[in-house]
C-alpha positions as CSV (number, residue, x, y, z in Angstrom):
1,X,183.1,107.4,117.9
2,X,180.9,110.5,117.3
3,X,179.8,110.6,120.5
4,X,183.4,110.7,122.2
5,X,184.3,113.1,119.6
6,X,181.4,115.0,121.3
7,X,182.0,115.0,124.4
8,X,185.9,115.4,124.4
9,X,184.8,118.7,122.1
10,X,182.5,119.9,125.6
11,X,185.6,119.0,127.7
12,X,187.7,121.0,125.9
13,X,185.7,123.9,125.9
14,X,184.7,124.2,129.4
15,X,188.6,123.6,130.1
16,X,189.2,126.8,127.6
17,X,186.0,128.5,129.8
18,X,187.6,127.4,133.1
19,X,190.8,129.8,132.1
20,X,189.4,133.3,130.3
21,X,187.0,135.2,131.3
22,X,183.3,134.2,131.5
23,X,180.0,136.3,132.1
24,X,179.5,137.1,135.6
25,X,177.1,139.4,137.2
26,X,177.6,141.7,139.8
27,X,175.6,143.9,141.8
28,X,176.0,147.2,143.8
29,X,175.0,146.4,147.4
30,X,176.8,149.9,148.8
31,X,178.2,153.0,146.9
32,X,181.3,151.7,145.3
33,X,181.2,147.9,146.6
34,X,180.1,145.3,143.7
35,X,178.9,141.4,145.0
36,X,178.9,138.3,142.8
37,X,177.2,135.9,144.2
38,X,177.9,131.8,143.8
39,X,176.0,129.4,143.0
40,X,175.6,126.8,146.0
41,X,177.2,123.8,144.0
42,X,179.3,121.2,145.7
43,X,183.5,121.0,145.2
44,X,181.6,117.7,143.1
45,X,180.8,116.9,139.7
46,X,179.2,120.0,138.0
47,X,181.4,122.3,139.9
48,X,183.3,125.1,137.9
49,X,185.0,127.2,140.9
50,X,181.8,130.1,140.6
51,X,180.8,129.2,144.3
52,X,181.7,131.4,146.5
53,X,181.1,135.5,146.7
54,X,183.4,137.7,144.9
55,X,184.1,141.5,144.5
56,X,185.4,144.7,144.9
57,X,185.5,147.6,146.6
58,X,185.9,151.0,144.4
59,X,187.7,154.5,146.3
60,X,188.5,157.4,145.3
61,X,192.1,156.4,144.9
62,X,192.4,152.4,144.4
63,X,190.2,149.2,144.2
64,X,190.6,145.9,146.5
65,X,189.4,142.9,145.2
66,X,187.7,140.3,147.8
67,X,188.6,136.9,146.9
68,X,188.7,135.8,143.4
69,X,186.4,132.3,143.1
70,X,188.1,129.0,142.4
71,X,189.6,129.5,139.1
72,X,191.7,132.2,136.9
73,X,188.6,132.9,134.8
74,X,186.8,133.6,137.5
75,X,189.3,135.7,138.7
76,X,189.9,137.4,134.8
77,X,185.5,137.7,135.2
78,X,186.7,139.9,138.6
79,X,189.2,142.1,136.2
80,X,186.9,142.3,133.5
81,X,184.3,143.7,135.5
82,X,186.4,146.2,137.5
83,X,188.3,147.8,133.9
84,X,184.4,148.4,133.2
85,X,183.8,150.8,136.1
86,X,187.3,152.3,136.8
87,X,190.1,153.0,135.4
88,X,192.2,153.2,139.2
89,X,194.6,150.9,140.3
90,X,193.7,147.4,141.8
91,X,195.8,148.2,144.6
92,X,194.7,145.3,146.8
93,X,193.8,141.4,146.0
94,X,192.4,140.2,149.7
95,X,192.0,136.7,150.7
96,X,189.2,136.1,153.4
97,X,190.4,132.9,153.9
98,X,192.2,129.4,152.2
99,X,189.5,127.1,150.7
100,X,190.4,127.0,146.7
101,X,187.1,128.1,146.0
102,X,188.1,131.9,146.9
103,X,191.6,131.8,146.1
104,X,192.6,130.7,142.6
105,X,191.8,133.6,140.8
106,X,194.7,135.4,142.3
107,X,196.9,134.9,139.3
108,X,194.2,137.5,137.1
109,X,195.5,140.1,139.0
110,X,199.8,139.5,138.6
111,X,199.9,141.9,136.2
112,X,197.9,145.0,138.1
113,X,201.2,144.5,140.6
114,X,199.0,144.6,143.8
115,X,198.9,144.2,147.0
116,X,197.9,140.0,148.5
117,X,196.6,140.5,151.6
118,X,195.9,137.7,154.1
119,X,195.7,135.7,157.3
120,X,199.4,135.3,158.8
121,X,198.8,131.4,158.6
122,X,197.7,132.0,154.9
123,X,201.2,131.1,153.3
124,X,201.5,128.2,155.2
125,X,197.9,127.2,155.0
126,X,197.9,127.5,150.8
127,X,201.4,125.4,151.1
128,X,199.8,122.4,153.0
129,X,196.9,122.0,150.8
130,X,198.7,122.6,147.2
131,X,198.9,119.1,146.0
132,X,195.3,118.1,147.1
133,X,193.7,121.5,145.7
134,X,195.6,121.2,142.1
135,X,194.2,117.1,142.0
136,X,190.7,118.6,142.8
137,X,191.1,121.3,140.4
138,X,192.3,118.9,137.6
139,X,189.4,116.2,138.6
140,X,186.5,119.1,138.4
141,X,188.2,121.8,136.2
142,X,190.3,119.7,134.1
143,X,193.1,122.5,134.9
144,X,196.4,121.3,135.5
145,X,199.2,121.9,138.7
146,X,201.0,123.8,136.7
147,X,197.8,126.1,135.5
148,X,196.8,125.8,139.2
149,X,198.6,129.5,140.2
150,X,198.4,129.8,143.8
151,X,199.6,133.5,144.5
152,X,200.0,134.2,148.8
153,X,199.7,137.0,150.3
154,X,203.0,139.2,151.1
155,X,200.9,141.5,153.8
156,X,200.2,139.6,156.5
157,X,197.7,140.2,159.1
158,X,198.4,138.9,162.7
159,X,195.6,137.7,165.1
160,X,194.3,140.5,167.4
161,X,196.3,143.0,165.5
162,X,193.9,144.3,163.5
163,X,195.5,146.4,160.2
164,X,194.0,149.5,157.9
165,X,194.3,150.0,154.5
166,X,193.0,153.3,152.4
167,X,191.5,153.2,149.1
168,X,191.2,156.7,149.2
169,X,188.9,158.4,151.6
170,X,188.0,154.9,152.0
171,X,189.2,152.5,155.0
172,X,189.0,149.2,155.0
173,X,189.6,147.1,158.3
174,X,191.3,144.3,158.3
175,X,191.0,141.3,161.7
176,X,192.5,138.0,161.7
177,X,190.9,135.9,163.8
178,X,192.0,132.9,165.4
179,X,191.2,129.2,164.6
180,X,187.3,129.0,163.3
181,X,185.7,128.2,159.9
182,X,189.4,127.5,159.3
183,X,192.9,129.1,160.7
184,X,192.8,131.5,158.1
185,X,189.8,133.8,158.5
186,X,189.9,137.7,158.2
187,X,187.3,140.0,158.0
188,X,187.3,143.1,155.8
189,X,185.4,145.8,157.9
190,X,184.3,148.8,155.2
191,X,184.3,151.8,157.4
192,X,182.5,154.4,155.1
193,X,179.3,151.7,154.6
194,X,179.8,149.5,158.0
195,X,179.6,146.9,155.7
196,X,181.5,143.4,156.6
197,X,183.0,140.5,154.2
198,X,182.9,138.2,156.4
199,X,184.0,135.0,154.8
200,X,183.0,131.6,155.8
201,X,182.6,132.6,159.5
202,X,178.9,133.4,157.7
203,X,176.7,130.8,155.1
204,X,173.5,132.3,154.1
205,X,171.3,129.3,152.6
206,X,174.5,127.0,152.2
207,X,175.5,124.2,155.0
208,X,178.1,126.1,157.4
209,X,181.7,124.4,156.5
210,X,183.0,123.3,159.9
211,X,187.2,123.0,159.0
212,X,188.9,124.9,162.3
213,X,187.3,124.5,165.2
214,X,184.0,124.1,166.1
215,X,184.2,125.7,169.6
216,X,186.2,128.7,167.9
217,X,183.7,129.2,165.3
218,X,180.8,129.9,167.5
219,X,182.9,132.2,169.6
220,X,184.1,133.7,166.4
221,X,180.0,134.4,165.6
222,X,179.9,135.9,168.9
223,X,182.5,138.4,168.2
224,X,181.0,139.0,164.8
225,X,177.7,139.7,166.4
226,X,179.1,142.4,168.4
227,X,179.9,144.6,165.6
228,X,176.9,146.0,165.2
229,X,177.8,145.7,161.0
230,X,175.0,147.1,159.0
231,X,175.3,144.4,156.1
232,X,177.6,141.0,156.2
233,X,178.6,140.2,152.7
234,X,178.5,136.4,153.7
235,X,181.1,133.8,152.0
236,X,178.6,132.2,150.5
237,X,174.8,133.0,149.7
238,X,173.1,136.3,149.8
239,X,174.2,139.4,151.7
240,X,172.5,140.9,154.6
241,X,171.2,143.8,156.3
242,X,169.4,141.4,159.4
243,X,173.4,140.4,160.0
244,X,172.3,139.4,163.4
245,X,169.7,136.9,162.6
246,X,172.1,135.4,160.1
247,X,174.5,135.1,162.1
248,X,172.0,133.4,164.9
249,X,171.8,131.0,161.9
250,X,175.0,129.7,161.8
251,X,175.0,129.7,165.5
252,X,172.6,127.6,166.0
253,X,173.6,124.7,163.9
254,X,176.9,124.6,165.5
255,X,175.3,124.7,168.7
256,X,173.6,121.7,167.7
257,X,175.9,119.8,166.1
258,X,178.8,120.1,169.5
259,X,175.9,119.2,171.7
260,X,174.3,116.3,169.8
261,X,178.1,115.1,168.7
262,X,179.3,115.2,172.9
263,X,176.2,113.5,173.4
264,X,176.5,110.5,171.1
265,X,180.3,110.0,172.0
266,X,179.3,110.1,175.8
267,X,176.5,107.6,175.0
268,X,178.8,105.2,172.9
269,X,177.3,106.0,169.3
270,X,180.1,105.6,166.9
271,X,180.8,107.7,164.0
272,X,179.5,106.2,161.2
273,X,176.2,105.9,163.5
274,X,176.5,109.5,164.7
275,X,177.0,110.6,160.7
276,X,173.6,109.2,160.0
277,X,171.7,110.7,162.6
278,X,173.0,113.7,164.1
279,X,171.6,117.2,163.4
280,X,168.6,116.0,161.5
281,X,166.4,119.1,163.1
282,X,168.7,121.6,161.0
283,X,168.4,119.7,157.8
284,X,165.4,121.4,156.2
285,X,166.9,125.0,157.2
286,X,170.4,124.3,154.7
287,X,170.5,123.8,150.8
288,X,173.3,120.7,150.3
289,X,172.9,119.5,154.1
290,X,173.1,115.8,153.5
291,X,176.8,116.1,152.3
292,X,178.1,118.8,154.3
293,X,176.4,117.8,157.4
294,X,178.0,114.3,156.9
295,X,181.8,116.4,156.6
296,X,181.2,118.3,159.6
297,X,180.4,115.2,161.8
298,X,183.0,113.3,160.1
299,X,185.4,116.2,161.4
300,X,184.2,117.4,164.6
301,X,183.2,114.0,166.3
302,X,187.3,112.9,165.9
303,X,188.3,116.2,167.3
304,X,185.6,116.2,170.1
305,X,186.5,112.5,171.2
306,X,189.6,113.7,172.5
307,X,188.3,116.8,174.5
């Protein structure tokens, strides 16, 4: 009995952590532009929605937050930090794209009245996926659907109609890009610094998530590399000044993983066959690659079988 008492008292308190504010650190990486970086758990047992990179960019007129982790104390962490530094307006919460690890600590920031800025599919995206994201968020987070706040964006940026927004003296690009990582990526170009938040379209250290398209991811990358950016703030590990070679990266696992997954359907290897095999040459490049690898075979080979 003591021991239940125990543990329900732990559950209880990470649930109470899970909500307010926790200790987060953040790190300048350019004049004005603060980086937390996640830690490179699994949506699995021991997750607490701190995986993903947060953070903000400060002008001389406003702040814009980029994506706000998987859970509102994450997201009140974010707010926390940001009151610190400035005391302008958070004029702009952006979304780089819809996995609930950089999206549900939107609500922190209802009562700064800003601006939600995403992908045009973003609404629609964050609809479809409601129901499964609040039963993750209660199985890992013990937070419940109606504690699971998903706030969409109301400025909506189209694909191949790239948008500006001015913090002051500051301009932030924003470009939608067609189905990749998901259907909802956009990158937030920083004009001033050249510096990119690129989302998922870049892992540094963590498995590349393959949830679009694969063949639209790599030709995302190939856009990407044509930038020129002088740092990628990448969706998950650290950021970059070789943004190139990072970039390569990514490129080259999904490289791999289209041509090894055409090669085992056109041979007659079946899934399950193909999931234990496929794209062992990357593994020792990737932290978490036995899962993830598994998930991107598991959604690519179906898609590829009917190309």
């Amino acid at each position: 009995m003591a021991i239940i008492k125990y543990l329900c008292s732990l559950l209880i308190a990470f649930h109470s952590l899970s909500l307010s504010a926790k200790e987060i650190n953040f790190i300048e990486i350019q004049p004005g532009m603060f980086v937390h970086q996640g830690s490179h758990f699994d949506v699995d047992i021991g997750y607490q929605g701190d995986i993903c990179n947060v953070g903000f960019i400060i002008g001389n007129e406003a702040v814009a937050v980029i994506d706000t982790g998987g859970s509102l104390g994450v997201g009140n962490s974010i707010l926390k930090e940001i009151k610190k530094r400035t005391n302008l307006p958070i004029r702009y919460v952006i979304n780089t794209h819809v996995h609930l690890d950089h999206i549900y600590g939107n609500a922190a920031f209802l009562k700064e009245s800003p601006v939600y800025v995403g992908h045009i599919e973003l609404p629609k995206a964050m609809r479809f996926r409601k129901d499964f994201y609040e039963q993750t968020n209660l199985k890992y987070l013990n937070i419940t659907a109606k504690e699971s706040i998903q706030v969409p964006p109301t400025m909506l940026i189209s694909i191949n109609a790239p948008q500006e927004i001015d913090l002051g003296d500051r301009i932030l690009k924003l470009d939608a890009y067609s189905i990749a990582h998901t259907n909802t990526d956009l990158v937030i170009h920083d004009i001033q610094t050249n510096t990119a938040w690129v989302g998922d379209l870049v892992f540094i250290e963590r498995t590349p998530v393959i949830d679009g398209n694969i063949h639209g991811f790599i030709s995302a990358l190939e856009s990407l590399k044509k930038q020129q950016y002088k740092m990628i703030v990448p969706g998950h590990g650290t950021p970059t000044k070789n943004g190139i070679l990072a970039i390569n990266k990514v490129k080259t696992y999904l490289q791999t993983m289209r041509d090894e997954i055409k090669e085992a359907i056109d041979s007659g290897l079946g899934l399950q066959e193909s999931i234990k095999t496929l794209g062992q040459s990357e593994s020792g490049k990737w932290e978490l690659f036995d899962v993830q690898n598994a998930r991107n075979i598991n959604i690519v080979y179906p898609m590829m079988e009917w190309e």
